[in-house]
CHARMM internal coordinates of N, CA and C (Angstrom, degrees):
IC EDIT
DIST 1 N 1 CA 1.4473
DIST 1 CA 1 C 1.5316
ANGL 1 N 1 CA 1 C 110.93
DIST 1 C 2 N 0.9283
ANGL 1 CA 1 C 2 N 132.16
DIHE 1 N 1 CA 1 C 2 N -25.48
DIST 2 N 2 CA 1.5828
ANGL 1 C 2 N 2 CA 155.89
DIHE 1 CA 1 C 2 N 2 CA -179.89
DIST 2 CA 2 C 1.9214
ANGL 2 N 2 CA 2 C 106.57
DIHE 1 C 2 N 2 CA 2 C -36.69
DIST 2 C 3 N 1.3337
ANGL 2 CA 2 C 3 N 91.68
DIHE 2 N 2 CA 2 C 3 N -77.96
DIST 3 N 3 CA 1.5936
ANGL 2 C 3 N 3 CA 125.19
DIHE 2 CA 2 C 3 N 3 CA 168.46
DIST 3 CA 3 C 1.3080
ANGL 3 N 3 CA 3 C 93.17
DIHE 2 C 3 N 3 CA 3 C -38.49
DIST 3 C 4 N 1.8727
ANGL 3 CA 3 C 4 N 134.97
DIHE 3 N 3 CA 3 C 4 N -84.53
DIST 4 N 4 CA 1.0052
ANGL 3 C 4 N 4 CA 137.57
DIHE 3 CA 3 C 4 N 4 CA -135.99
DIST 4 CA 4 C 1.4763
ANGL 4 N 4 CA 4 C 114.84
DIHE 3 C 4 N 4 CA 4 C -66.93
DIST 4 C 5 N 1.1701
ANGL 4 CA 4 C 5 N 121.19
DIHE 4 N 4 CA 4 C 5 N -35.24
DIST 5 N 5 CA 1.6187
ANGL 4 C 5 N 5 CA 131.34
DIHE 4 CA 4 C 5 N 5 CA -176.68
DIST 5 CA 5 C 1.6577
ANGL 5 N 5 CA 5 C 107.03
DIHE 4 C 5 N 5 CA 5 C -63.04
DIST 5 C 6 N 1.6630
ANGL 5 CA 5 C 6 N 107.22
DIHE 5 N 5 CA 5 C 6 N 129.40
DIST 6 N 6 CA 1.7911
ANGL 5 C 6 N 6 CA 105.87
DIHE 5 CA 5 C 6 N 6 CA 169.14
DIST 6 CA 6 C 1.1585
ANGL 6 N 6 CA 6 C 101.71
DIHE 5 C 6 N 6 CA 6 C -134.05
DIST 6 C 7 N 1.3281
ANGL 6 CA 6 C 7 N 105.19
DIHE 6 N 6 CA 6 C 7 N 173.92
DIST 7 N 7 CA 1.7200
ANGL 6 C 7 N 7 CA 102.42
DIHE 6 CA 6 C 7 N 7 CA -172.67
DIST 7 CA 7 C 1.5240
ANGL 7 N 7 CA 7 C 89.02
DIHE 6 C 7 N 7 CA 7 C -155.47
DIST 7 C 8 N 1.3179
ANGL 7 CA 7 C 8 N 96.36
DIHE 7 N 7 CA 7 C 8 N 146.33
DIST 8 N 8 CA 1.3651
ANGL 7 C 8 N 8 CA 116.43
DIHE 7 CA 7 C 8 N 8 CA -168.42
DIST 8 CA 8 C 1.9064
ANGL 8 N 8 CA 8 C 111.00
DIHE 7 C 8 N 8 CA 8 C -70.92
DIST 8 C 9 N 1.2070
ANGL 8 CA 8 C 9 N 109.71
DIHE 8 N 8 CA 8 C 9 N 150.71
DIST 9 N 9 CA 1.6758
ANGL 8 C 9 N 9 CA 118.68
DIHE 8 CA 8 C 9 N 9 CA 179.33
DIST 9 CA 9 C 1.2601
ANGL 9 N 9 CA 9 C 114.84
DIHE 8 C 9 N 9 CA 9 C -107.44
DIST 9 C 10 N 1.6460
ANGL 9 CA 9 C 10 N 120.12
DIHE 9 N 9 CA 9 C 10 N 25.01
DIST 10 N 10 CA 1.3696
ANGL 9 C 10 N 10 CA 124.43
DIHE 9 CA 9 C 10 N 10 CA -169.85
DIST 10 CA 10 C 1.4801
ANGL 10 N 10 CA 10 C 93.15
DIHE 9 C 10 N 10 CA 10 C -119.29
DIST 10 C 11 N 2.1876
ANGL 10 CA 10 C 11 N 100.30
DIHE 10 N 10 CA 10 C 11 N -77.14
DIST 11 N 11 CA 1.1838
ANGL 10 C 11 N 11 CA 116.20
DIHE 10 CA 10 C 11 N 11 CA -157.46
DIST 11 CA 11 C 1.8738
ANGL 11 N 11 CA 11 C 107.29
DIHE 10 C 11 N 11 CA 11 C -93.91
DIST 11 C 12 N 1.5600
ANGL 11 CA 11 C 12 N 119.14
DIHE 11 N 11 CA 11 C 12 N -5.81
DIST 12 N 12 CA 1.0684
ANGL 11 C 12 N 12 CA 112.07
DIHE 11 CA 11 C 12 N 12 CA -168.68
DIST 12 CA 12 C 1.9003
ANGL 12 N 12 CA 12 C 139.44
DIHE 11 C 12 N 12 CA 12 C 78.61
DIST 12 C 13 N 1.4893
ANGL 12 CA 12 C 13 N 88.08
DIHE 12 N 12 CA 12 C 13 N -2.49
DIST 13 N 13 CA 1.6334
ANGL 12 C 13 N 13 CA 104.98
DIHE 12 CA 12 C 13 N 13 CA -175.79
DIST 13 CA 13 C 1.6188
ANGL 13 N 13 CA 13 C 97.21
DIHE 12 C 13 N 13 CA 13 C -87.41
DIST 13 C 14 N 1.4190
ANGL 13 CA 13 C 14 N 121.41
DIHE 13 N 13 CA 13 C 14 N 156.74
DIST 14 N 14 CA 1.3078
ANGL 13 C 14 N 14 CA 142.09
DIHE 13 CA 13 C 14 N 14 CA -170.81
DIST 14 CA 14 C 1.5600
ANGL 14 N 14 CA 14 C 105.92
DIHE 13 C 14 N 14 CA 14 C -106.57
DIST 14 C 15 N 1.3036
ANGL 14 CA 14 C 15 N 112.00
DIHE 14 N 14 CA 14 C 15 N 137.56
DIST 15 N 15 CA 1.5809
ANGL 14 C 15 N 15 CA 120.92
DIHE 14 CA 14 C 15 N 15 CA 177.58
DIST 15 CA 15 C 1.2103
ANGL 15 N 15 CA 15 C 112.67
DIHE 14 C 15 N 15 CA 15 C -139.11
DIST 15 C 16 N 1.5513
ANGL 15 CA 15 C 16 N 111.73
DIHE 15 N 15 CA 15 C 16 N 176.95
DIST 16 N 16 CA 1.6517
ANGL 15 C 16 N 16 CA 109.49
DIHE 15 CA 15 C 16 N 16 CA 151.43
DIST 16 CA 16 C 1.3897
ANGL 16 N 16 CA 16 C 107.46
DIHE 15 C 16 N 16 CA 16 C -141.85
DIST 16 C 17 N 1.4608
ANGL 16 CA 16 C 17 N 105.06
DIHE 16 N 16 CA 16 C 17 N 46.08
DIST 17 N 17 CA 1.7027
ANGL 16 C 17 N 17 CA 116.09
DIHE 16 CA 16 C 17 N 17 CA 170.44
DIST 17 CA 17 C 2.0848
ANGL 17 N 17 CA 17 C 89.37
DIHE 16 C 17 N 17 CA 17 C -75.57
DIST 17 C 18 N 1.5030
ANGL 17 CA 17 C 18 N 91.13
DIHE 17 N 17 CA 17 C 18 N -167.61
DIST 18 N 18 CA 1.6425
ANGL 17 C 18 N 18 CA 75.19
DIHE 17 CA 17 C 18 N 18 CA 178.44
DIST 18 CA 18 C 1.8134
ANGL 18 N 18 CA 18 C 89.35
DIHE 17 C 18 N 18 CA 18 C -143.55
DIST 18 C 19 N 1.2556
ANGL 18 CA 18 C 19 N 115.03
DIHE 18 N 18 CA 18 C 19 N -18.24
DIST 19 N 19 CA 1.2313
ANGL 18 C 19 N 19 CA 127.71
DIHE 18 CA 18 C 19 N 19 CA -169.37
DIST 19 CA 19 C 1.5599
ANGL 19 N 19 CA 19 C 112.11
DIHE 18 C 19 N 19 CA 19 C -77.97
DIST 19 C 20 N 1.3378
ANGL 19 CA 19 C 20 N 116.11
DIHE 19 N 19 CA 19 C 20 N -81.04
DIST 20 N 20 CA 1.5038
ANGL 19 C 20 N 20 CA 118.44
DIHE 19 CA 19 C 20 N 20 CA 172.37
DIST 20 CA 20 C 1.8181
ANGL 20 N 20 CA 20 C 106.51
DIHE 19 C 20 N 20 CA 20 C -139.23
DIST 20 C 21 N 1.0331
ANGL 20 CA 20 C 21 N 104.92
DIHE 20 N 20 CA 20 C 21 N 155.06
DIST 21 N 21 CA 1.5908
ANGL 20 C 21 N 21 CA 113.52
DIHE 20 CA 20 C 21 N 21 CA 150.39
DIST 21 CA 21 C 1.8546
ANGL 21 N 21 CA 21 C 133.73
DIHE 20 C 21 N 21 CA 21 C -17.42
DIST 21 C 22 N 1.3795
ANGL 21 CA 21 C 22 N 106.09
DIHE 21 N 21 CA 21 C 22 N 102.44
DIST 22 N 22 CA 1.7948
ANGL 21 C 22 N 22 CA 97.08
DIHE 21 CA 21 C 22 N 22 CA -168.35
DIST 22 CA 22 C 1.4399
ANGL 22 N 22 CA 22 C 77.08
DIHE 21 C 22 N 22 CA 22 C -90.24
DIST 22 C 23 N 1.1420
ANGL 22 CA 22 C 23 N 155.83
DIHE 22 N 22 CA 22 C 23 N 86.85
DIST 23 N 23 CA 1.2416
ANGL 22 C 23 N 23 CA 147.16
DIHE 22 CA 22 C 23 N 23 CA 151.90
DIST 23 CA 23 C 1.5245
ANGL 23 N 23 CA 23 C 106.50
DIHE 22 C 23 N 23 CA 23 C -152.30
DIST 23 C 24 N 0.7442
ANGL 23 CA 23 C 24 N 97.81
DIHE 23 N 23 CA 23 C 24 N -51.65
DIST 24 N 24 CA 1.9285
ANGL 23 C 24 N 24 CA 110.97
DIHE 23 CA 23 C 24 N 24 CA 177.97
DIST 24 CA 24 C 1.3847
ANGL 24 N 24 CA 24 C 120.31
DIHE 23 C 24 N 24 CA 24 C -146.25
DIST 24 C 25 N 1.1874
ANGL 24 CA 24 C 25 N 96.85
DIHE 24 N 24 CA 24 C 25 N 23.26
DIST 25 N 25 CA 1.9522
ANGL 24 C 25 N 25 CA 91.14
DIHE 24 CA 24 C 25 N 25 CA 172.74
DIST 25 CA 25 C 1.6647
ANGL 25 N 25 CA 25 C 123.97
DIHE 24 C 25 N 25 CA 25 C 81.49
DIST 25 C 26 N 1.5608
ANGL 25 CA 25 C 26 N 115.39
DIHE 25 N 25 CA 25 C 26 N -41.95
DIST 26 N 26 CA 1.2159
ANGL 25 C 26 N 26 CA 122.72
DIHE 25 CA 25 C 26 N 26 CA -177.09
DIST 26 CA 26 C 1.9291
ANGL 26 N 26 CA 26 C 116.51
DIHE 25 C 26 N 26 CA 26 C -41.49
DIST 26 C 27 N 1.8031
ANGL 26 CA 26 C 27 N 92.92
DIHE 26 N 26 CA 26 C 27 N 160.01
DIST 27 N 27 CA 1.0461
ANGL 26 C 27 N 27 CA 93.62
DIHE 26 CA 26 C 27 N 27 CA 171.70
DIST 27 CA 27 C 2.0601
ANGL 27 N 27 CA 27 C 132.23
DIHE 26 C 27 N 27 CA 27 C -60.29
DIST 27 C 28 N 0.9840
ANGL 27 CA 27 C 28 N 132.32
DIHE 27 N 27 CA 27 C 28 N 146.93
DIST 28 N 28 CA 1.1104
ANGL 27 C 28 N 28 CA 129.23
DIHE 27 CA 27 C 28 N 28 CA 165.96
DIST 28 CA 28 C 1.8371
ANGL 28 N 28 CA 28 C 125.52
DIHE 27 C 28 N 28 CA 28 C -67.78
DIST 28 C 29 N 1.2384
ANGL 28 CA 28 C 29 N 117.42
DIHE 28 N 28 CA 28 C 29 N 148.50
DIST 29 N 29 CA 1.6380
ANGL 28 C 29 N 29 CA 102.11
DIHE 28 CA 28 C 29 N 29 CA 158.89
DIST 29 CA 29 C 1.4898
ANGL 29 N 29 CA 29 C 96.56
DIHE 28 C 29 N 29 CA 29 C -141.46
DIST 29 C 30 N 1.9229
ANGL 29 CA 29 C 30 N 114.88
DIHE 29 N 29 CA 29 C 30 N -177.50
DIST 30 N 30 CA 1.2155
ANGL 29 C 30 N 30 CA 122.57
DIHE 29 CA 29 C 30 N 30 CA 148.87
DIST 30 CA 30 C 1.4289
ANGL 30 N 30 CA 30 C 118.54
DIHE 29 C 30 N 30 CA 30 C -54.82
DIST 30 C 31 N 1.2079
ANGL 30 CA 30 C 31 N 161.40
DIHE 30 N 30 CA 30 C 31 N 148.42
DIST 31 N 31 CA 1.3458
ANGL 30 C 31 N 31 CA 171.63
DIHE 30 CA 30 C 31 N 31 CA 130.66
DIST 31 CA 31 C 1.5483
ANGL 31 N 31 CA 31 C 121.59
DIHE 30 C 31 N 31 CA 31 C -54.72
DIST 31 C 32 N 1.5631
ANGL 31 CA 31 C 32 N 108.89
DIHE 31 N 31 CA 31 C 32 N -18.46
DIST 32 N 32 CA 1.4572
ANGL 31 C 32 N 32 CA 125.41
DIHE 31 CA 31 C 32 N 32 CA 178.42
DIST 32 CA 32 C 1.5153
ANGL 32 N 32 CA 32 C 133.08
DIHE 31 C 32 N 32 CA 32 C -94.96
DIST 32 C 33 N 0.6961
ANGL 32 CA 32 C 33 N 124.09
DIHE 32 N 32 CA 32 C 33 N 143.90
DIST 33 N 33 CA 1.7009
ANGL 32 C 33 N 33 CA 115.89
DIHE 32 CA 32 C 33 N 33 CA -148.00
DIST 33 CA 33 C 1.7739
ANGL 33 N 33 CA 33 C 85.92
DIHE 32 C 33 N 33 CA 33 C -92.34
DIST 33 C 34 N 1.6556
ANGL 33 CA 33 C 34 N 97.03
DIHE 33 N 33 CA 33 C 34 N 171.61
DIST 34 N 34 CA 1.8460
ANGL 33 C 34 N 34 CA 87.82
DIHE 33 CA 33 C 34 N 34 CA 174.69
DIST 34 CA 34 C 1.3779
ANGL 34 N 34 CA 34 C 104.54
DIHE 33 C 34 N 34 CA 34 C -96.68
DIST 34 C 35 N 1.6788
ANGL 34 CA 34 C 35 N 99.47
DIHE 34 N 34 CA 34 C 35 N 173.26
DIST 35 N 35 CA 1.6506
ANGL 34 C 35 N 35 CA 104.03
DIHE 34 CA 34 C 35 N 35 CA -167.93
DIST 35 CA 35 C 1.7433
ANGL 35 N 35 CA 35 C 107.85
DIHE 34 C 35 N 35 CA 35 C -78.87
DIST 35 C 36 N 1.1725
ANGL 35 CA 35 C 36 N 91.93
DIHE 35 N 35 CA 35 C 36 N 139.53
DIST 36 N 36 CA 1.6434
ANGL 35 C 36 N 36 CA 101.30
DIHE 35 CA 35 C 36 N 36 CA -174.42
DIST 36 CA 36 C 1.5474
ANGL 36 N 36 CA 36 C 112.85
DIHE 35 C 36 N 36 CA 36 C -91.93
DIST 36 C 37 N 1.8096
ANGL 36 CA 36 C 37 N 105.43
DIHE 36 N 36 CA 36 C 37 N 124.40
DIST 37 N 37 CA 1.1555
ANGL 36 C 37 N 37 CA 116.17
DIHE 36 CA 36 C 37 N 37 CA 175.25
DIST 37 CA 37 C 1.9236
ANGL 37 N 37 CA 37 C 105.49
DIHE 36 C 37 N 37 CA 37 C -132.07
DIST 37 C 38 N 1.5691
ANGL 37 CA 37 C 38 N 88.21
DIHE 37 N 37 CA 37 C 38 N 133.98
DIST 38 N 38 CA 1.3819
ANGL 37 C 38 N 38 CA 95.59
DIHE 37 CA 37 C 38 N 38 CA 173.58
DIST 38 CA 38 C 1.7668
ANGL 38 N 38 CA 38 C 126.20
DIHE 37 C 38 N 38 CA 38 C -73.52
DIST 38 C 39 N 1.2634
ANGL 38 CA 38 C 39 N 99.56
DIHE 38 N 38 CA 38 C 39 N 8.96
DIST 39 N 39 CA 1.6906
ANGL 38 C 39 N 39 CA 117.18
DIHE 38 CA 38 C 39 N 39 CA -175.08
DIST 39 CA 39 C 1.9771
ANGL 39 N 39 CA 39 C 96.19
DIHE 38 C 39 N 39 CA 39 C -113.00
DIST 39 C 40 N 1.6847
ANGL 39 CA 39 C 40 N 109.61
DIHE 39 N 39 CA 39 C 40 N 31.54
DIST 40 N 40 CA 1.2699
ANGL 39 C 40 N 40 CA 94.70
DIHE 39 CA 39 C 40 N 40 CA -159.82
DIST 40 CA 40 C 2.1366
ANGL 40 N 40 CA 40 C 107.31
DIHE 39 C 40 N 40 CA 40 C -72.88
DIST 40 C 41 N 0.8313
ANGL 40 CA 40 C 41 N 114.41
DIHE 40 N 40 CA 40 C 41 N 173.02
DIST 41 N 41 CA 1.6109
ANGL 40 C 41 N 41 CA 98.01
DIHE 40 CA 40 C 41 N 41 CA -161.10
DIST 41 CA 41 C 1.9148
ANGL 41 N 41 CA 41 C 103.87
DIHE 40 C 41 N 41 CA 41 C -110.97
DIST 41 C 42 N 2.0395
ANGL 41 CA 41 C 42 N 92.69
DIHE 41 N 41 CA 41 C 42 N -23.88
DIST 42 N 42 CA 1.1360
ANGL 41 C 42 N 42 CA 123.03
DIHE 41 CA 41 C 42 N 42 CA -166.22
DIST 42 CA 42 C 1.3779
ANGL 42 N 42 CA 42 C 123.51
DIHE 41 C 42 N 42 CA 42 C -84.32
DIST 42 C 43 N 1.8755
ANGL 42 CA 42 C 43 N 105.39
DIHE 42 N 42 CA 42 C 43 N -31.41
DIST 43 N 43 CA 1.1730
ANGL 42 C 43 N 43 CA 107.11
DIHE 42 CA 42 C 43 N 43 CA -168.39
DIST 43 CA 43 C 1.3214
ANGL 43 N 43 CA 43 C 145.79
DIHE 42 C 43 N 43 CA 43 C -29.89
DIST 43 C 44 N 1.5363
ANGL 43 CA 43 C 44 N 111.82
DIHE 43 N 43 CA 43 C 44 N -41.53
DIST 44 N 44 CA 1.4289
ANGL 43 C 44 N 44 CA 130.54
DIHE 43 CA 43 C 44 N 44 CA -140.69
DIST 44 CA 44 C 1.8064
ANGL 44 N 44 CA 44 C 78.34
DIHE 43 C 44 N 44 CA 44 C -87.84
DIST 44 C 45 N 1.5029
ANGL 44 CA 44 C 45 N 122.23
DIHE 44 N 44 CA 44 C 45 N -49.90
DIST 45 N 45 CA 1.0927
ANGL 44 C 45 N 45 CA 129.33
DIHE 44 CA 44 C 45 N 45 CA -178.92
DIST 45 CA 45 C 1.3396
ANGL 45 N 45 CA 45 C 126.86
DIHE 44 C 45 N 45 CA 45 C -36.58
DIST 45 C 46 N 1.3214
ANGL 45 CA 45 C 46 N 101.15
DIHE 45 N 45 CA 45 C 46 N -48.73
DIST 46 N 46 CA 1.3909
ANGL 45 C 46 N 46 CA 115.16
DIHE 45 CA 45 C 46 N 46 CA -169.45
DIST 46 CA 46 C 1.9871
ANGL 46 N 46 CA 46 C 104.97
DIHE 45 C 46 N 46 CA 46 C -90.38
DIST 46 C 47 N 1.3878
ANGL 46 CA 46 C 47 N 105.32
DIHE 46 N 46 CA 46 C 47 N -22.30
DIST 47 N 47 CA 1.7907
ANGL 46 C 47 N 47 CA 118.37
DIHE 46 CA 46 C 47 N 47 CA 176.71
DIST 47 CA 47 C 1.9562
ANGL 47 N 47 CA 47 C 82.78
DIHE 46 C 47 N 47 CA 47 C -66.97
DIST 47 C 48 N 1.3532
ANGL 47 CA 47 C 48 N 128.78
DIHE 47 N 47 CA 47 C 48 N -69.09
DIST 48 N 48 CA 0.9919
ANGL 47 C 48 N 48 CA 123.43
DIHE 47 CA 47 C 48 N 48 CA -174.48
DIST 48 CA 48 C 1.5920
ANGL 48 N 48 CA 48 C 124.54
DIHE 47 C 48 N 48 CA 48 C -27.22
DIST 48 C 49 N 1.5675
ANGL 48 CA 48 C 49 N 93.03
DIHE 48 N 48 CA 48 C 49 N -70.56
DIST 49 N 49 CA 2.2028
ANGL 48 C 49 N 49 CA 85.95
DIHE 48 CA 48 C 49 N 49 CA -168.52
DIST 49 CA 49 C 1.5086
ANGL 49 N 49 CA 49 C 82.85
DIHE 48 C 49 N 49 CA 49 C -86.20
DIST 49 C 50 N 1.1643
ANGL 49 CA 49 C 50 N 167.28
DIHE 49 N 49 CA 49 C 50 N 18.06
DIST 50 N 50 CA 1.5325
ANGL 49 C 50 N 50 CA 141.68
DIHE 49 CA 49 C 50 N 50 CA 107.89
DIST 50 CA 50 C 1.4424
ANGL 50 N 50 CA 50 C 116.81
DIHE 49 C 50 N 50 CA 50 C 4.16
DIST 50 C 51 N 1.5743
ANGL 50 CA 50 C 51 N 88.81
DIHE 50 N 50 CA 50 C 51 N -88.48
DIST 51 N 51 CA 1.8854
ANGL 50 C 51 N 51 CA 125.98
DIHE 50 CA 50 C 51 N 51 CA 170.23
DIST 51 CA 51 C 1.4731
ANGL 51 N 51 CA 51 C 113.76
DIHE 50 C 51 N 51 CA 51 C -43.34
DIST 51 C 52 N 1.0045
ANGL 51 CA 51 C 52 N 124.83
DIHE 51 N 51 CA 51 C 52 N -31.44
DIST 52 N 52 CA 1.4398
ANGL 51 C 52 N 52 CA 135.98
DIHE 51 CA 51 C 52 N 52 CA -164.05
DIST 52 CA 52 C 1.6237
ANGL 52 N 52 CA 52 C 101.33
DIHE 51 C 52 N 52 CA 52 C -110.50
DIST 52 C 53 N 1.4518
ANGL 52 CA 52 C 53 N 123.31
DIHE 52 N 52 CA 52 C 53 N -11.33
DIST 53 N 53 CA 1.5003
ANGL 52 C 53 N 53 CA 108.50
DIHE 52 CA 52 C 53 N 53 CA 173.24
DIST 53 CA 53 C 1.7695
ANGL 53 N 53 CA 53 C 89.04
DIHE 52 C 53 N 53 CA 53 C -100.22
DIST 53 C 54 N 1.3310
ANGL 53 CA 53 C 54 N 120.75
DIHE 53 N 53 CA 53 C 54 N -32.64
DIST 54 N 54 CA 1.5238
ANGL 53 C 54 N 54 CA 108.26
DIHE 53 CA 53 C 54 N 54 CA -154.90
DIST 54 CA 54 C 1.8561
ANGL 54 N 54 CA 54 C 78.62
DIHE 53 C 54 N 54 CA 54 C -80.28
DIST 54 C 55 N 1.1554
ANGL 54 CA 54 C 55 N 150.68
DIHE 54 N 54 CA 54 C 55 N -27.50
DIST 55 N 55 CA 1.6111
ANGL 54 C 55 N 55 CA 127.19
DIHE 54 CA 54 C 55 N 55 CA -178.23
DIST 55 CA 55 C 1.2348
ANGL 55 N 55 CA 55 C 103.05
DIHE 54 C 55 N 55 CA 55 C -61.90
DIST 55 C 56 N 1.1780
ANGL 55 CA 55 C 56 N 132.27
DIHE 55 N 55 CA 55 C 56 N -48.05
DIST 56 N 56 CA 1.5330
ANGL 55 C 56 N 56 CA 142.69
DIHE 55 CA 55 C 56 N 56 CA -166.62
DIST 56 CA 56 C 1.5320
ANGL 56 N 56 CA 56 C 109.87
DIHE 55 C 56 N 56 CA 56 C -61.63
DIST 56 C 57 N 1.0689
ANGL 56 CA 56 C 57 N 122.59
DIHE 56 N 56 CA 56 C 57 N -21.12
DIST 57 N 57 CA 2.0717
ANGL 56 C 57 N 57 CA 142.14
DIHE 56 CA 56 C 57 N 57 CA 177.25
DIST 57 CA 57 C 1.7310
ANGL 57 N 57 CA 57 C 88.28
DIHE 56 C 57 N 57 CA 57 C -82.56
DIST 57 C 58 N 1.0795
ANGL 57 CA 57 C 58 N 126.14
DIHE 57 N 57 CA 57 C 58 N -47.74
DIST 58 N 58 CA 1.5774
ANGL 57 C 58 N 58 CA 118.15
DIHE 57 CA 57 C 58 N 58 CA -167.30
DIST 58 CA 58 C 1.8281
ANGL 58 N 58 CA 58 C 106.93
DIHE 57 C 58 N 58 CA 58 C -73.50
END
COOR INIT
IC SEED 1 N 1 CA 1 C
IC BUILD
């Protein structure tokens, strides 16, 4: 059941359409964070454009 649930990136309502939003159309995403490993290989990468989208907001 995990997998199946999306929730919209517009209005914030939860589904398990898979296509778009029966509420307002918006796009869908996962709602679930990824699984956390301390062997991550990616991190620093992903700490990077993090850092680099929140400078770009200022």
């Amino acid at each position: 059941m995990k997998g199946m649930i999306k929730k919209c990136s517009v209005c914030g309502e939860y589904t398990l359409r898979e296509e778009k939003c029966p509420y307002c159309g918006g796009a869908l995403k996962n709602p679930h964070p990824a699984r956390f490993s301390p062997e991550d290989k990616y991190s620093k990468y992903r700490l990077a454009l993090t850092l680099s989208a929140r400078k770009g907001k200022d």
